[in-house]
N, C-alpha and C positions, 0 to 999 in steps of 0.2 A: 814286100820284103819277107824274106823267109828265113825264120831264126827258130830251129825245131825246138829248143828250150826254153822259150818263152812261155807257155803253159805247161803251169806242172801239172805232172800225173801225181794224181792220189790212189792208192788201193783202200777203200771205202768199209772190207769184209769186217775189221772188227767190229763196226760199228752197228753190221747188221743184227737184228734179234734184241735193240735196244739195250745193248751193251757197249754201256758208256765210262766204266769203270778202269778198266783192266790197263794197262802200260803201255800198250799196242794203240788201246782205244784214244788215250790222252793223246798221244805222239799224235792220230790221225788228228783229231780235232786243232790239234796246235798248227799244223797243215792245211786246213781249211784257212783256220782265222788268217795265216798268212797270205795266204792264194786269196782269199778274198780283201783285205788292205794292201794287198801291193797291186795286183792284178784286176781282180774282177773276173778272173773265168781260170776251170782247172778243169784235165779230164779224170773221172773215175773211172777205177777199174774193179773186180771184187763186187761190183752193186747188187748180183743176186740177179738179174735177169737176162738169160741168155739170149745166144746169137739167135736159135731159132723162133725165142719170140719175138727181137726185134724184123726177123727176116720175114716171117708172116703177116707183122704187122706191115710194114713196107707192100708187100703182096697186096694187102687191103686196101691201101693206099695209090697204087697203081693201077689196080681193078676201079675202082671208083674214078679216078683221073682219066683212067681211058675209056669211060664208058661213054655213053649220048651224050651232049647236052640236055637234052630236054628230060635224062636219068638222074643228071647233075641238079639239073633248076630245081628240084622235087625236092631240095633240102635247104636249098637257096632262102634270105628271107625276104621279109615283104618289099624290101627296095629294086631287089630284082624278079619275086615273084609275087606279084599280086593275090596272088588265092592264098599263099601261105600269111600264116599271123606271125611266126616269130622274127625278131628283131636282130638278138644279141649273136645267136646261133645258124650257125649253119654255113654252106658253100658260099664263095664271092668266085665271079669269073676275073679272068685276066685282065679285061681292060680297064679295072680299076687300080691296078698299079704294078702292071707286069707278073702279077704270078695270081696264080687258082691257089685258092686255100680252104679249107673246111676247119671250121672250129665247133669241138664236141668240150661239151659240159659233162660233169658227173653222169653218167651211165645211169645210176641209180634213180637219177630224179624224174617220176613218171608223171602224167601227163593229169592225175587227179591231185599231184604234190604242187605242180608247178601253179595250179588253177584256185587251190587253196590257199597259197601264199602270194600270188598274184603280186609277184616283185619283178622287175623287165629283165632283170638278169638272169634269175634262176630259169631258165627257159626249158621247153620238154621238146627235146628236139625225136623226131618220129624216122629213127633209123630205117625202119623197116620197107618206108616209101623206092630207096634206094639200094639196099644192101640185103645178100641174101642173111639170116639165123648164125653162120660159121663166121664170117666177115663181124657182125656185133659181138659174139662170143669172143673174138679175138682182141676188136676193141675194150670191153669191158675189162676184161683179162689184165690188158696193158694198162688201163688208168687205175685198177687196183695195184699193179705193182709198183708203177712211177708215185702214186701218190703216198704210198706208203717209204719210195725211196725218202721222197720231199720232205716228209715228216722226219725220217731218220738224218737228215742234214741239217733243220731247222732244231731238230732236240741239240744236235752236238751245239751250236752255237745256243741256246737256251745253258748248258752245259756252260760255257764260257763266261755265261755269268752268273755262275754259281746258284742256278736256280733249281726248282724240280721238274723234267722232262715233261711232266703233263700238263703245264700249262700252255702244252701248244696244242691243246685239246680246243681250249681259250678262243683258239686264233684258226685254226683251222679244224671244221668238222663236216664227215661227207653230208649231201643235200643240201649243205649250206654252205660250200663251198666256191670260188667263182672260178677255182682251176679248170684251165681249157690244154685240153691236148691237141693240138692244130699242126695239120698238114699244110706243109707248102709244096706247089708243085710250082717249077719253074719252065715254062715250055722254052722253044726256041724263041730266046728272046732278040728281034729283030733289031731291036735297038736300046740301050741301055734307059732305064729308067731315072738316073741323074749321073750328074758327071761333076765327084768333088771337086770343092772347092780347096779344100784343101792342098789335091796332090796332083788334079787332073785322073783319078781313075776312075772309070767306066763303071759303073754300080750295077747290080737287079737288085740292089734290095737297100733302101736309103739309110743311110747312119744316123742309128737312135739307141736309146736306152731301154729298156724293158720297165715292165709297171710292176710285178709281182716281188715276190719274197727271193725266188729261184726261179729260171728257167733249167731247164734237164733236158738237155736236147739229142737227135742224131740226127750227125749229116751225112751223108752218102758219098761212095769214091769223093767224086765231083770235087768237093768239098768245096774254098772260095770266101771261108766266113773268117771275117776279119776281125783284129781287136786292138785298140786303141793303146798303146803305153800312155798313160795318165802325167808320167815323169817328161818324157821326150816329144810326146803327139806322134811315133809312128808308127805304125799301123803293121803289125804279126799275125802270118798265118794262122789257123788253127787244124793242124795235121788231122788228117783220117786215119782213125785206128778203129777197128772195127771189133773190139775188146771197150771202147768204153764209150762214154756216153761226156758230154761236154757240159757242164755248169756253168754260168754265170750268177750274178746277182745283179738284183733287180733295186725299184725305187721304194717298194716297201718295206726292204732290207734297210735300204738307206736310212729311211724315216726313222726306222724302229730303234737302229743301234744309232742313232744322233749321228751321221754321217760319218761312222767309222768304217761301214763299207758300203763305201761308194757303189752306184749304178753306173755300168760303164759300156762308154761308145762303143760299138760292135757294127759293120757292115758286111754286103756280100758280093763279093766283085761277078761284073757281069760276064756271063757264059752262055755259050753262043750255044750249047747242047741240054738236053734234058736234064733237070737235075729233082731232087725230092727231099727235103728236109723233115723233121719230125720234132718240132719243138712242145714239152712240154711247160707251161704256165704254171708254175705252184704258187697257189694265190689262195690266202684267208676268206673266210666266210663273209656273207654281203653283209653283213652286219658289225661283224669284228669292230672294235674302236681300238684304233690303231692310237696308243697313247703312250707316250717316252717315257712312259712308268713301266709301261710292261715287263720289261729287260730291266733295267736299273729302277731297281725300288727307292732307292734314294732319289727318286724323282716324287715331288709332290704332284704332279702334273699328272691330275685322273682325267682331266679332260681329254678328248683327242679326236681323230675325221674318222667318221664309221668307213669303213673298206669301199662299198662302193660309191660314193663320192671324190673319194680319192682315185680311183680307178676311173671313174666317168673323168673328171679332168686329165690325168694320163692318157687318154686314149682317141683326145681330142686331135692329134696332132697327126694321127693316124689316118690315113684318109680310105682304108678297108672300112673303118667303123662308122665312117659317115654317114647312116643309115636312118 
């Protein structure tokens, strides 16, 4: 069904530079909290990162998609590449659920950091096996600015409950972070990977929920990504506009505001041509204790589930992570 008003646009600019005060800034924030209780997903525009770095990150993304297989496996982890140790990170091929995808952790986290803390998440995933110096400069690049986005979306709601913007320092800090920026490529897919129950439509990409705080995504022309009405159950496009970047909210969001913004249904109907998505994961550190205090003080409830635990059961359902 296609109903172009369905996902509001936000323009995101005041909020950049952590300015959270000013008349503009409030309005935006009040725009958020809305788009995320009624909806579950808005697109920004204003975010501060342009077309040309999303357009080279794409480039990176294609380059690597279309390179060997056996270029591909080099980053792959141990369930499909036996010589490799890592787990959490890296390439899965197609036949695990209709699309190739790469998931990159923190840039930053080097291979003496990751061996010191010896935690199966924080992974040091070894770009270099696959990708030329310009291709990681460009990744890097991009999960400094998206995760810097994530922060300044997650302070406006910190914001909303009249708190002080740095305690999402608290909750989310690089190296200790489990955000993943993951590529999906969808090749020709020959046959849809489920066919709802719901409606009878054809999927490539099965209807679920996200596990993090915020997804920040871009999807390409193609587009295909569907989103649930919570009120009706029926399912709205999500236009390609190639000025912003797509938000949703995730289950840690859920957790955290005591289910005042919901984690919501989202699919991707199947398509018979090449397509490439670019979802970023903004997600708290492995340690974070996700506790209903956080946000509302007036909770005595110091106790709470450290992040990755909570994330390990999330992602059970998932069968890329089967690993």
């Amino acid at each position: 069904m296609v109903k172009k008003n369905f996902i509001p646009k936000i323009n995101v600019s005041s909020l950049l530079n952590n300015n959270f005060k000013t008349n503009k800034s409030i309005k935006t924030i009040k725009k958020i909290e809305n788009a995320c209780i009624n909806i579950g997903f808005f697109q920004i525009l204003g975010h501060g990162i342009s077309s040309k770095k999303i357009s080279n990150l794409c480039k990176v993304g294609n380059k690597f998609f279309n390179s060997s297989e056996s270029n591909k496996r080099k980053l792959a982890p141990k369930k499909w590449n036996k010589r490799n140790k890592n787990v959490y990170r890296g390439y899965f091929p197609n036949d695990v659920n209709g699309k190739e995808g790469l998931d990159i952790g923190d840039l930053k986290i080097t291979y003496k950091y990751s061996k010191k803390l010896n935690d199966k998440y924080i992974e040091y995933l070894n770009l270099n096996k696959s990708m030329d110096k310009n291709s990681i400069k460009i990744l890097s690049n991009y999960f400094d600015n998206i995760f810097l986005l994530g922060e300044t979306l997650f302070k406006s709601i910190i914001k909303l409950y009249n708190k002080n913007t740095n305690i999402s320092k608290k909750a989310f800090l690089r190296l200790k972070t489990l955000s993943t920026l993951r590529f999906n490529y969808y090749p020709k897919q020959s046959k849809p990977i489920e066919i709802s129950k719901q409606d009878g439509k054809a999927l490539g990409c099965e209807t679920h929920v996200d596990s993090g705080v915020f997804t920040i995504l871009y999807q390409d022309k193609k587009g295909g990504l569907q989103v649930q009405n919570r009120k009706n159950k029926k399912w709205y496009d999500v236009p390609f506009n190639k000025k912003a970047l797509v938000v949703n909210t995730g289950r840690a969001l859920e957790f955290l505001t005591e289910g005042k913004f919901k984690a919501t249904n989202h699919r991707v109907l199947w398509n018979k041509t090449k397509r490439m998505s670019i979802p970023f994961f903004f997600e708290p550190s492995y340690d974070f204790v996700m506790s209903k205090s956080f946000l509302n003080s007036k909770k005595k409830n110091k106790n709470g589930l450290i992040y990755k635990k909570f994330l390990h059961k999330s992602l059970k359902k998932f069968v890329e992570y089967q690993r």
